[in-house]
N, C-alpha and C positions, 0 to 999 in steps of 0.2 A: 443489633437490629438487622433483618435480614433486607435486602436489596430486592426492588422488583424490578424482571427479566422484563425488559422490551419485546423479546422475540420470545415467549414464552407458550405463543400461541403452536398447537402440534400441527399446524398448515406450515409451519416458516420451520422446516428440518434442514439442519445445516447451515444453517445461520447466525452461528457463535460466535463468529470469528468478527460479522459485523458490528456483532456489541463490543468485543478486544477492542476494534477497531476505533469503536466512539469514545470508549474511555481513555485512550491514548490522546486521540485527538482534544477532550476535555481537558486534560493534564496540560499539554501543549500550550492552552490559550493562554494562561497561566501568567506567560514573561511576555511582555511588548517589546523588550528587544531583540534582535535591530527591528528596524518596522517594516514591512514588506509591502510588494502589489502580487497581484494576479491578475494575469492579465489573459486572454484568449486573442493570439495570433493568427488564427485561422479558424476552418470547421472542427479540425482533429486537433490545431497545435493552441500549448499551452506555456505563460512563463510566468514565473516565478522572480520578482526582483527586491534583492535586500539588499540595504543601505548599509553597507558595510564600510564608511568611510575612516581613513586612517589603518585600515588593514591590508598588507599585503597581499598576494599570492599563496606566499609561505606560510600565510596565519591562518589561509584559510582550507577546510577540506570539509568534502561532500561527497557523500556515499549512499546509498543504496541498500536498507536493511530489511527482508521479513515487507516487501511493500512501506516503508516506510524511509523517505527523503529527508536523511540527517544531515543540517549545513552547522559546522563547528567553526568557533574563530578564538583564536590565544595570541594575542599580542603578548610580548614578552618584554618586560619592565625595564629599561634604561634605569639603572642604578647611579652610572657614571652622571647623569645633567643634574645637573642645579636647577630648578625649578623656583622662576620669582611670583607666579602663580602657578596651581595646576586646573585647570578646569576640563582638559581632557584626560580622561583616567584608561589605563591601560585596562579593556576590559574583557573578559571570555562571556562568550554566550555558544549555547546550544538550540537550535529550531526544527522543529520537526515535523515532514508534511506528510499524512497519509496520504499514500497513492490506489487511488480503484485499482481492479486488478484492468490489466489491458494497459496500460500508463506506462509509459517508457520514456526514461531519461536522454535526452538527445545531446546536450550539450551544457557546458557553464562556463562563463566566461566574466571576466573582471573590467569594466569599463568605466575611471571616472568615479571611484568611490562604491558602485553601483555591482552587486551579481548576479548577472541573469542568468536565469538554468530554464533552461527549453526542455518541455515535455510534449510527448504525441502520445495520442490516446490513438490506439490501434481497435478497429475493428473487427468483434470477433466470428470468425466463423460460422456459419448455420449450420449445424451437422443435424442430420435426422438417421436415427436408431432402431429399428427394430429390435423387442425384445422378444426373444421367443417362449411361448409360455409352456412349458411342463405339468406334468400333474399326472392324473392315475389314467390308463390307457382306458378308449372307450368300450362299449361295449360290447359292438362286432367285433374287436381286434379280439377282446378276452373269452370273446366263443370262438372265434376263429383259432386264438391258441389251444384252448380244449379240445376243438375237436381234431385239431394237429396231435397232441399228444394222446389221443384218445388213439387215433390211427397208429400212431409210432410203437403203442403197447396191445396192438395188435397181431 
């Protein structure tokens, strides 16, 4: 069955990448864990906090992929305890945040079970362009050449 295109409209050119975009994000919703906030810290600034409790430093990493904010956590299984219950399970998760483009990761940090990752939305530049338009020379030019070569073969 074929898929119909969001941006399929020919006004939205070059805006493929926003539909990638949504469908990654769809996939994402997926797993509720860990559970997170978002939060807005300022006019530009933005955070991100997941409840990462029971994971170190070491278990956890965060990077930066293609616009997209991968946070990974791998606890690694004690073999060696005796366990007379377990109700906290050693567990890996993956979370993944699309970022607009402009969105820049400022920090992360581990506080109290809790990882905030600071983001600033940068704004972009105004640039204005002249395009300059080509095309076939007008008509004075094209007599004006004639009558140049007319003289020259004279």
């Amino acid at each position: 069955m074929a898929r119909i295109s969001m941006f399929n409209s020919p006004l939205l050119l070059g805006f493929d990448h926003f539909e990638r975009a949504l469908d990654r994000v769809q996939k994402a919703q997926s797993d509720g864990y860990p559970p997170y906030n978002i939060e807005q810290t300022s006019d530009f600034g933005l955070r991100i906090t997941l409840a990462v409790a029971g994971f170190d430093m070491d278990d956890l990493e965060v990077h930066l992929e293609n616009n997209q904010l991968v946070v990974r956590g791998r606890q690694v299984d004690d073999d060696g305890k005796i366990y007379l219950h377990r109700g906290i399970a050693a567990r890996q998760f993956l979370r993944t945040f699309v970022l607009a483009e402009g969105i820049q990761v400022e920090s992360a940090e581990l506080d109290n079970g809790l990882l905030h990752i600071d983001l600033q939305r940068l704004l972009p530049e105004t640039t204005l362009k002249t395009i300059p338009i080509n095309g076939a020379r007008s008509k004075t030019e094209a007599i004006d050449l004639k009558a140049e070569a007319g003289e020259a073969g004279d």
